[in-house]
KEMARVEX-637966 format. One record per residue: y, z, x of N, C-alpha, C, CB in turn; residue in one letter; residue number from 1. Coordinates in Angstrom, 1 decimal. Glycine has a CB too. Example, Ala and Ser with C-alpha at 12.3 -4.5 7.8 and 13.67 -1.06 7.14 Angstrom:
2
{{-5.7 7.8 13.2} {-4.5 7.8 12.3} {-3.3 7.8 13.2} {-4.5 9.0 11.3} "A" 1};
{{-2.2 7.1 12.8} {-1.1 7.1 13.7} {0.0 7.9 12.9} {-0.6 5.7 14.1} "S" 2};
This chain:
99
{{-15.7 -1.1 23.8} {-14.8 -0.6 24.8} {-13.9 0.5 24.0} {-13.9 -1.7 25.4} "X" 1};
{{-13.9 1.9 24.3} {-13.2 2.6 23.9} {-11.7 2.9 24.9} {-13.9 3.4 23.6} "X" 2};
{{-10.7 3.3 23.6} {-9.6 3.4 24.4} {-9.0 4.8 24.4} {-8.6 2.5 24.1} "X" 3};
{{-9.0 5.4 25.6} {-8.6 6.8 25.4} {-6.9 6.9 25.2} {-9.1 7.6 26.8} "X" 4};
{{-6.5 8.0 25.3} {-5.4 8.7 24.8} {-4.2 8.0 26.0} {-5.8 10.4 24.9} "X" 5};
{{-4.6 7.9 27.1} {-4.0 7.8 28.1} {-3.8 6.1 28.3} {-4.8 8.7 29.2} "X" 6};
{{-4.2 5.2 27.8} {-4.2 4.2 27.6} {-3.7 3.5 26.0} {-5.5 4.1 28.0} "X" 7};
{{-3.5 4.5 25.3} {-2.9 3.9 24.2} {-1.1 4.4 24.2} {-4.0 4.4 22.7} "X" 8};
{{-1.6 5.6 25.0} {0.3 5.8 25.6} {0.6 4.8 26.3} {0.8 7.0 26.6} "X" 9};
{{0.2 4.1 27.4} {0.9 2.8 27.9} {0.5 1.4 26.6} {0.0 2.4 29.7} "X" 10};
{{0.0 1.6 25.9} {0.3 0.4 25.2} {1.0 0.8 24.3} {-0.7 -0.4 24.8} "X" 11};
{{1.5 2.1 24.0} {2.8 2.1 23.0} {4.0 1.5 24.0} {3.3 3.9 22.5} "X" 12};
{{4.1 2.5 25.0} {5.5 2.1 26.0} {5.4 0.6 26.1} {5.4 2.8 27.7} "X" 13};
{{4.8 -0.1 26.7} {4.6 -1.8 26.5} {5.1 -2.3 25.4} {3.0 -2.3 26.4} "X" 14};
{{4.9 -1.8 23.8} {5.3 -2.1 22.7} {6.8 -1.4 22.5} {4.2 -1.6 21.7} "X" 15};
{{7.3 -0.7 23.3} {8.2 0.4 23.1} {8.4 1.3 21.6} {9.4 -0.3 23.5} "X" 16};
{{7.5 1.8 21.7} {6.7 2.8 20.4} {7.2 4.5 21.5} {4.0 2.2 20.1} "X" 17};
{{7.7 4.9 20.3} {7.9 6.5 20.4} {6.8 7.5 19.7} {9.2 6.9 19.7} "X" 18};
{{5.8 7.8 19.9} {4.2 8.1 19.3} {4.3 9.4 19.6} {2.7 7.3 20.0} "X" 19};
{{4.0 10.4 18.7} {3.6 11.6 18.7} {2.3 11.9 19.0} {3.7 12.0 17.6} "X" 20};
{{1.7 13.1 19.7} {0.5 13.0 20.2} {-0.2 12.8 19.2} {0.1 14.0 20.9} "X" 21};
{{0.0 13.0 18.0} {-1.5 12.9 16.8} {-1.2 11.2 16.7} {-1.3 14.1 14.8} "X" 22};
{{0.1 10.7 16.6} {0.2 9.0 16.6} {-0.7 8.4 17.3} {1.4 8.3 17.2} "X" 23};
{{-0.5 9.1 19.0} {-1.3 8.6 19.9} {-2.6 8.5 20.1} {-1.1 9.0 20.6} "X" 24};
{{-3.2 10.1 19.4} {-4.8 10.1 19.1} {-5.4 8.9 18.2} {-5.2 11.4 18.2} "X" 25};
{{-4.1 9.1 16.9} {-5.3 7.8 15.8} {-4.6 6.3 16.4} {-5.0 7.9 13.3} "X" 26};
{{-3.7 6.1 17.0} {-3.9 4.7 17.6} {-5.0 4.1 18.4} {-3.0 4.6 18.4} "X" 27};
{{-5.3 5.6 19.4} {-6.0 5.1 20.3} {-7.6 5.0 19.6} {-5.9 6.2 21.6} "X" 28};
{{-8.0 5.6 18.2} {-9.3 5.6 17.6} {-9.1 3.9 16.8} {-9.6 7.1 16.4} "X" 29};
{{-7.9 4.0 16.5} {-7.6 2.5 15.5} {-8.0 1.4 16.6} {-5.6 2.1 14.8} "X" 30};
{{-7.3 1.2 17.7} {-7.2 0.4 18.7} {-9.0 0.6 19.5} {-5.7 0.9 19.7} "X" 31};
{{-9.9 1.4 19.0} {-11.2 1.3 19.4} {-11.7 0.5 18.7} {-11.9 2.4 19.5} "X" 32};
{{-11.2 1.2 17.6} {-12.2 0.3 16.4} {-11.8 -1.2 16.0} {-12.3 1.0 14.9} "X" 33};
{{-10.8 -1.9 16.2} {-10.5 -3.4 16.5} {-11.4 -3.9 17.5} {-9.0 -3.8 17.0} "X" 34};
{{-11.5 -3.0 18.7} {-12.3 -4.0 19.5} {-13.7 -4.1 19.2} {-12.3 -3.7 20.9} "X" 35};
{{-14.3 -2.6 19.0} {-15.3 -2.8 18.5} {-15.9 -4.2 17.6} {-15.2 -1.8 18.0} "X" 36};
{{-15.0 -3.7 16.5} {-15.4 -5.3 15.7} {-15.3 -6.5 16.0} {-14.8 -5.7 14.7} "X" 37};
{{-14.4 -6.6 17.0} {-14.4 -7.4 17.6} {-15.6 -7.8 18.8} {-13.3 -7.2 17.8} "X" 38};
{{-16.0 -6.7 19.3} {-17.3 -7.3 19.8} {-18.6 -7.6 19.3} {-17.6 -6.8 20.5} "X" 39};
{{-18.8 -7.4 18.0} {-19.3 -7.5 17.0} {-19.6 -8.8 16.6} {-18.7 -7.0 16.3} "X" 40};
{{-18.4 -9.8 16.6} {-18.7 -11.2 16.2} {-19.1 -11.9 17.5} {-17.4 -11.9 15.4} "X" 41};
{{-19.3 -11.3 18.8} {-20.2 -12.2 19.9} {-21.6 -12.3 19.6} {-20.1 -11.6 21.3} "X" 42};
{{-21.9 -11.3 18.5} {-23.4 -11.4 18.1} {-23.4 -12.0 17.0} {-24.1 -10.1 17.9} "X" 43};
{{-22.9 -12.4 16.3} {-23.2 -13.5 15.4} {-24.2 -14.9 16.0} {-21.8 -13.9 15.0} "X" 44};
{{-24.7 -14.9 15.3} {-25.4 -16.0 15.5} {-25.5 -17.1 14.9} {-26.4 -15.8 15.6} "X" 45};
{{-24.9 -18.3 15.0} {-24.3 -19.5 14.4} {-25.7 -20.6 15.1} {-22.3 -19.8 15.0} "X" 46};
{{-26.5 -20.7 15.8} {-28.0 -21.7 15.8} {-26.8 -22.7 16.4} {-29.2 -22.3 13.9} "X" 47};
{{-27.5 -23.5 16.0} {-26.5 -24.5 16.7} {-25.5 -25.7 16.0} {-27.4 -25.4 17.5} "X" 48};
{{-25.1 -24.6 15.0} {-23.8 -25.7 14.6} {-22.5 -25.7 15.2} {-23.5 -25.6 13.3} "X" 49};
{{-22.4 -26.9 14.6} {-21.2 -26.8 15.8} {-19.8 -25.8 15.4} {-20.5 -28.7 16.1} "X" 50};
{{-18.9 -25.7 16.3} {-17.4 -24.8 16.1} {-17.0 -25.0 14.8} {-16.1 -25.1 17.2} "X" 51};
{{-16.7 -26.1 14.5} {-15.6 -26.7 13.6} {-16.4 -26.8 12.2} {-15.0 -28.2 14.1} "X" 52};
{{-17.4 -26.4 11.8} {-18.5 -26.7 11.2} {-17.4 -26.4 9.5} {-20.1 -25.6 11.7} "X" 53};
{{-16.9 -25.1 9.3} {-16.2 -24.6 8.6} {-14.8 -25.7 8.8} {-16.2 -23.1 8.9} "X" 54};
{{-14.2 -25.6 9.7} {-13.0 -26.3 9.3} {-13.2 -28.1 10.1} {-11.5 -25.2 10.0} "X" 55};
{{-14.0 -29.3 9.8} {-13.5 -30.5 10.0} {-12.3 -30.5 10.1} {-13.9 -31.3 9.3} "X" 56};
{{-11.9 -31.5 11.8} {-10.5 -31.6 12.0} {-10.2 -33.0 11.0} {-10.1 -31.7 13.7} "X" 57};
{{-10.8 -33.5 10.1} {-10.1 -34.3 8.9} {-9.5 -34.2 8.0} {-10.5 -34.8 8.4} "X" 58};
{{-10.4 -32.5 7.7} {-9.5 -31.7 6.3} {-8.6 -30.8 7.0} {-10.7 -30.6 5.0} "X" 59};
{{-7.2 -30.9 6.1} {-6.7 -30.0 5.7} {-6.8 -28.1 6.0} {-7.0 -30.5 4.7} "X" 60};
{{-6.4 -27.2 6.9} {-7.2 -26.0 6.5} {-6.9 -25.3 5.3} {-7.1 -25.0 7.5} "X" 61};
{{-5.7 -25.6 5.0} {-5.3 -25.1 3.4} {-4.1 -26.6 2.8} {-4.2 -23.0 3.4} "X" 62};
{{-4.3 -26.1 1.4} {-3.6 -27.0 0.6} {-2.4 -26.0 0.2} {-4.6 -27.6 -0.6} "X" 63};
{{-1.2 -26.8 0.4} {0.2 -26.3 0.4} {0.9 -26.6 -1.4} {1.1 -27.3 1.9} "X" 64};
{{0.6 -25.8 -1.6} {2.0 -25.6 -3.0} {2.6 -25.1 -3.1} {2.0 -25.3 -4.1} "X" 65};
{{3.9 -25.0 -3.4} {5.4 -24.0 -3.5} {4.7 -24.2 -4.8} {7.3 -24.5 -3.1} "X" 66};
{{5.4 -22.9 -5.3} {5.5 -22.3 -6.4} {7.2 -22.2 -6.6} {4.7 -21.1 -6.3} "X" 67};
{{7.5 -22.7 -6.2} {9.5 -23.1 -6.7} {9.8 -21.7 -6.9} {9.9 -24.2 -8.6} "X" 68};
{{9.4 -20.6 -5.9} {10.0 -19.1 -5.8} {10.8 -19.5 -4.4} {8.6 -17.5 -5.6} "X" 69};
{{12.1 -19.2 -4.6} {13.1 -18.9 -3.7} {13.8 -18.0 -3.1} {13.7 -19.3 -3.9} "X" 70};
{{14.3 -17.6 -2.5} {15.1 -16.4 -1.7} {16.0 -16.9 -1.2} {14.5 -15.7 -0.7} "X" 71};
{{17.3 -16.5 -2.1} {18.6 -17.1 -1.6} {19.1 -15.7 -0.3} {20.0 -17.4 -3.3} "X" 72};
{{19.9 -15.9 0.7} {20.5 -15.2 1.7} {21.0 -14.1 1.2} {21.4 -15.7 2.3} "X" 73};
{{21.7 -13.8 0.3} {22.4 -12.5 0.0} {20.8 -11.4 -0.1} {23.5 -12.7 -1.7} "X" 74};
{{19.7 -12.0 -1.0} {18.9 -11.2 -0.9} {17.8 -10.8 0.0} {18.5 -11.4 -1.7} "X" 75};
{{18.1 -11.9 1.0} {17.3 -12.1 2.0} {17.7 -11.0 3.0} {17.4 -13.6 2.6} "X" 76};
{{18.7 -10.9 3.3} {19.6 -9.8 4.0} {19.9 -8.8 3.7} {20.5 -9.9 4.3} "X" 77};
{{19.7 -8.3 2.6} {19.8 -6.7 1.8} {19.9 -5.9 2.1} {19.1 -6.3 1.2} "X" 78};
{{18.6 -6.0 2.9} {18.0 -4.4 3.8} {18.7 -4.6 5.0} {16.0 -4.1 4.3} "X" 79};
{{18.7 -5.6 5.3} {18.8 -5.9 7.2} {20.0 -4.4 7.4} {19.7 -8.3 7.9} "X" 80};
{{19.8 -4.4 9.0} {20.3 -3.1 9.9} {22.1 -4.1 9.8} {19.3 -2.7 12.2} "X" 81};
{{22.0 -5.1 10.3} {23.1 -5.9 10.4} {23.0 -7.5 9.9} {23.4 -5.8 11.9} "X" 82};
{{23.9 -7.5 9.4} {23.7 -9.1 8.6} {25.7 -9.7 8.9} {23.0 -8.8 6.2} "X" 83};
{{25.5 -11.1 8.6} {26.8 -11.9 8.2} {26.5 -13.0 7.7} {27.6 -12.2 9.3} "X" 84};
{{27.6 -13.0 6.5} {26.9 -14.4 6.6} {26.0 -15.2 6.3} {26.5 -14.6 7.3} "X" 85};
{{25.3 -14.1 5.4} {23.8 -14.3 5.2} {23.1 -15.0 6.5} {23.6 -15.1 3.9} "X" 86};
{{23.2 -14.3 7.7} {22.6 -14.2 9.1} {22.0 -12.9 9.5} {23.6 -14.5 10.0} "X" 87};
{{21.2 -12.9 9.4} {20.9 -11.2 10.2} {21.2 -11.7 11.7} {18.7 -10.3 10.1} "X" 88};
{{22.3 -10.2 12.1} {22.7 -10.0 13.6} {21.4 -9.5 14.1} {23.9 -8.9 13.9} "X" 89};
{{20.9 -9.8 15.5} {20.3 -9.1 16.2} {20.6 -9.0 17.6} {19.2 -9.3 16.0} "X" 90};
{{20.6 -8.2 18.7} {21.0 -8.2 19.8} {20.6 -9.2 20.7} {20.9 -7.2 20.2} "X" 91};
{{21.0 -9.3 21.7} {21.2 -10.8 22.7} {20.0 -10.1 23.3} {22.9 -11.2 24.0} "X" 92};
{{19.1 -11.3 23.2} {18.3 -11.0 24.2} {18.2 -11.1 25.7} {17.8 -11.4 23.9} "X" 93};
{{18.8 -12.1 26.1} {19.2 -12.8 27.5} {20.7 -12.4 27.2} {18.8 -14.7 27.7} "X" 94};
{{20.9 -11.5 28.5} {22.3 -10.9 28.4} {22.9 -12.0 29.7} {22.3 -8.8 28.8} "X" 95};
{{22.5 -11.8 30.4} {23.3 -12.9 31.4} {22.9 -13.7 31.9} {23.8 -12.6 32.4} "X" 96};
{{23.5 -14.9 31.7} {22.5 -16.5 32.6} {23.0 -16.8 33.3} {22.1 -17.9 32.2} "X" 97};
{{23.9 -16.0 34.3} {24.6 -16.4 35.2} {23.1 -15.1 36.4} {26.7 -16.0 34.8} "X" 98};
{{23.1 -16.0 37.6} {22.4 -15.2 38.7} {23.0 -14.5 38.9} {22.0 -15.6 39.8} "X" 99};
């Protein structure tokens, strides 16, 4: 499925993306070529094993180790547009819950 020009401008606005026409061109070639590959793996051909063949729901899908690397707040918030607190501010999403 290809996606033209005129279709990857509404899926910027949807994303609320400000895209330059040349943005818009290679989105709309990037956003072909995801699907593409993506239709790609309907042709795979797996015979008949089953779904889970790779991941048994008994194991584990990964094995979890910290590596005792931390990120205290002051550095966590560095960049942020707005922080307190070591909180990043961000705007209210739900402005009024009153009807």
């Amino acid at each position: 499925m290809a996606i033209d020009r005129a279709e990857a401008a509404r899926i910027a606005e949807l994303a609320r993306l400000s895209l330059s026409p040349e943005e818009l061109d290679r989105m709309a070639i990037q956003l072909s070529n995801v699907l593409e590959f993506a239709a790609t793996l309907d042709q795979l051909s797996l015979g008949d094993e089953p779904l889970t063949v790779f991941a048994p729901p008994e194991a584990a899908l990964r094995k979890d180790e910290p590596d005792g690397r931390t990120l205290d707040a002051e550095t966590a918030v560095a960049n942020a547009p707005e922080a307190e607190g070591g909180f990043f501010l961000v705007p209210p999403v739900v402005e009024d819950l009153e009807p």
